[in-house]
C-alpha positions in Angstrom: -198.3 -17.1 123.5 -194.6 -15.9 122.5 -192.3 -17.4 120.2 -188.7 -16.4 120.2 -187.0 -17.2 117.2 -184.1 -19.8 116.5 -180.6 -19.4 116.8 -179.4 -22.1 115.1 -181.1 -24.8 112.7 -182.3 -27.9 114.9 -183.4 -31.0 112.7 -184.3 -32.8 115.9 -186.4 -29.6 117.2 -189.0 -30.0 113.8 -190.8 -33.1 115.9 -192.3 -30.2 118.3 -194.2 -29.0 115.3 -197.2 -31.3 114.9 -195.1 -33.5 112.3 -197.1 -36.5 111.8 -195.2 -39.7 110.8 -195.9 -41.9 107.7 -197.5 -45.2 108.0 -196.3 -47.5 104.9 -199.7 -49.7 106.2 -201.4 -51.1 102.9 -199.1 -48.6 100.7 -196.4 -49.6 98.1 -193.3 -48.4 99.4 -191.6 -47.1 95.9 -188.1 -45.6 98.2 -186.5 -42.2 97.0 -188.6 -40.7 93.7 -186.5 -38.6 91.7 -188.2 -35.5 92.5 -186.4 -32.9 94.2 -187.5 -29.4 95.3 -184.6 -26.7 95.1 -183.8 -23.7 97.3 -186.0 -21.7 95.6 -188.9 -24.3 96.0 -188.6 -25.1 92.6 -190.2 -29.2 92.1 -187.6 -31.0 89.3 -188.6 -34.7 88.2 -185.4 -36.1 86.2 -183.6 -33.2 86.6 -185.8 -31.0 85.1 -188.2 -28.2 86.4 -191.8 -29.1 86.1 -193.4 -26.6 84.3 -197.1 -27.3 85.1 -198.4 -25.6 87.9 -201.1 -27.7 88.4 -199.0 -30.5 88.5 -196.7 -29.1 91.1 -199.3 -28.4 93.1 -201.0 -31.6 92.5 -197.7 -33.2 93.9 -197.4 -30.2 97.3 -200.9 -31.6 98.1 -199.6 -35.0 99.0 -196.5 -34.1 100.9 -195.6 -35.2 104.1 -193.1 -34.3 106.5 -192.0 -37.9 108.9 -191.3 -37.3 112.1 -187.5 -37.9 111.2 -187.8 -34.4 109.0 -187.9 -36.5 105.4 -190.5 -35.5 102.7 -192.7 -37.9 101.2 -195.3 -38.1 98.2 -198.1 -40.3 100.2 -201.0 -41.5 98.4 -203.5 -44.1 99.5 -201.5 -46.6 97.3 -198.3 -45.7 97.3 -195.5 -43.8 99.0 -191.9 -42.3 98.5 -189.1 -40.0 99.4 -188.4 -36.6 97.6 -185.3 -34.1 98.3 -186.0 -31.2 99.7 -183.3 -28.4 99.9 -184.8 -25.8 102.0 -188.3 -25.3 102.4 -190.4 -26.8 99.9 -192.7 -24.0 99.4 -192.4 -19.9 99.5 -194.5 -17.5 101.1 -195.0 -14.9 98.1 -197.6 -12.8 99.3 -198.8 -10.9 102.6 -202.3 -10.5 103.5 -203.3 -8.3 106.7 -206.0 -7.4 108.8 -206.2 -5.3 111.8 -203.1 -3.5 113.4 -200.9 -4.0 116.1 -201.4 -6.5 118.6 -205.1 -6.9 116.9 -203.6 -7.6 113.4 -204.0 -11.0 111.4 -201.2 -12.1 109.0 -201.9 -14.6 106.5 -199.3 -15.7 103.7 -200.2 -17.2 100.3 -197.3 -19.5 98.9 -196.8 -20.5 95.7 -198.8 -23.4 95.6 -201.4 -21.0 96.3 -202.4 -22.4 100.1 -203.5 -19.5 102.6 -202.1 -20.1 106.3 -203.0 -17.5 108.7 -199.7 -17.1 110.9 -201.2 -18.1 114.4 -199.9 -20.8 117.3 -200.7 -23.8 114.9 -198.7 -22.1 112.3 -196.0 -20.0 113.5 -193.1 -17.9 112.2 -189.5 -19.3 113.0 -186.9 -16.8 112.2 -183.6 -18.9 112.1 -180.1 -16.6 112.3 -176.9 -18.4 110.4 -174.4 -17.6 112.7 -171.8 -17.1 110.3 -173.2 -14.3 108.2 -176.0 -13.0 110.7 -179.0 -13.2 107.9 -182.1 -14.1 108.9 -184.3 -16.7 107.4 -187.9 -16.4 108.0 -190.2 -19.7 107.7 -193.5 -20.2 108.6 -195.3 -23.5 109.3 -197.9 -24.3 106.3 -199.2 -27.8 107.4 -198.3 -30.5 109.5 -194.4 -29.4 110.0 -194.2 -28.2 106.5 -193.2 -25.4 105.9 -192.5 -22.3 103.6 -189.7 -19.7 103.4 -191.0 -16.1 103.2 -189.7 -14.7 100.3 -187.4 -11.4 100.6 -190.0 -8.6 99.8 -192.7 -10.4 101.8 -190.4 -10.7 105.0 -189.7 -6.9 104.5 -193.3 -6.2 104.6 -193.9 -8.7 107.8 -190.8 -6.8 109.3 -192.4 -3.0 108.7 -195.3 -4.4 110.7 -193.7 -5.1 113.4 -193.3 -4.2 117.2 -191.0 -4.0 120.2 -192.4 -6.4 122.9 -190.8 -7.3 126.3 -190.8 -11.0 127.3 -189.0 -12.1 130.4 -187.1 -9.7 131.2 -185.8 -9.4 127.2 -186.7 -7.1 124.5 -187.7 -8.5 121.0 -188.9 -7.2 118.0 -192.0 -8.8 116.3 -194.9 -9.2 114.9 -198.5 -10.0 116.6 -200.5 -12.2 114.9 -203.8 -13.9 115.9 -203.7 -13.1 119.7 -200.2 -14.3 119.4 -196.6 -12.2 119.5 -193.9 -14.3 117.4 -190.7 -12.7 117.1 -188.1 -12.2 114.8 -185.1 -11.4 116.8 -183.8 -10.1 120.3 -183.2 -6.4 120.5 -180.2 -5.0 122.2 -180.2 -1.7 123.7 -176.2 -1.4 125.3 -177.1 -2.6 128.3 
């Protein structure tokens, strides 16, 4: 499978990601918790960064993403809303296997989940059409999903490949049987 990357943000396109929606059934609804995750994936409760680790990743374990795009701490008892800025996790380190078309990627974030970059999780490079810089995500779980950081794009970007698909030429990476690029090349033609 192929995956061309986004030109432009689409809210309404994150549905097509396996998003799964939040059923209030038999849970407290406790509306928007003052828990917001900044750009740099960040969690602040009150205004202020947690500093536990643990805790954060306590909290990343019961995120979800509604079908609507919203975040949401869900617990068996209890739900509510968080702010999310971006992405609310980064992918901070690069694992690979393999070469070329035979290579594996697999991404550690900073809530220390693996995700190996494949068709259930795949790499979304969207372009802001303004300045022309690329921001790489990749799908962690169940429409979630976490910016790759600088320095580990770099490194996704230096394993890349040139790969024709329809008639276009993109540049990419493979991954897991799977080709997922990060932008259209263009040769003067």
């Amino acid at each position: 499978m192929n995956h061309t990357p986004s030109e432009l943000p689409d809210p309404a396109s994150t549905s097509k990601t396996g998003l799964l929606p939040v059923p209030a059934e038999g849970r407290t609804l406790c509306g928007d918790l003052d828990i917001r995750i900044d750009r740099n994936a960040v969690w602040h409760y009150r205004g202020s960064p947690i500093p536990r680790k643990e805790m954060v990743c306590l909290f990343a374990s019961a995120l979800c993403r509604a079908a609507d795009g919203g975040y949401w701490l869900v617990t068996p008892a209890e739900m509510g809303r968080v702010e999310v800025e971006d992405a609310p996790f980064l992918a901070v380190e690069l694992f690979t296997a393999g070469a070329g078309r035979e290579q594996v990627l697999s991404f550690r974030t900073n809530v220390d989940e693996i995700v190996t970059l494949d068709n259930d999780h795949p790499l979304d490079v969207i372009t802001d059409p303004a300045t022309a810089e690329p921001s790489p995500y990749v799908v962690v779980r169940n429409g979630i999903p976490a910016r790759l950081t600088r320095s580990v794009y770099y490194e996704v970007v230096a394993r890349g490949l040139e790969e024709k698909i329809d008639d276009d030429q993109f540049y990419g990476v493979w991954s897991a049987g799977s080709f997922f690029a990060i932008g259209r090349l263009d040769h003067g033609e």
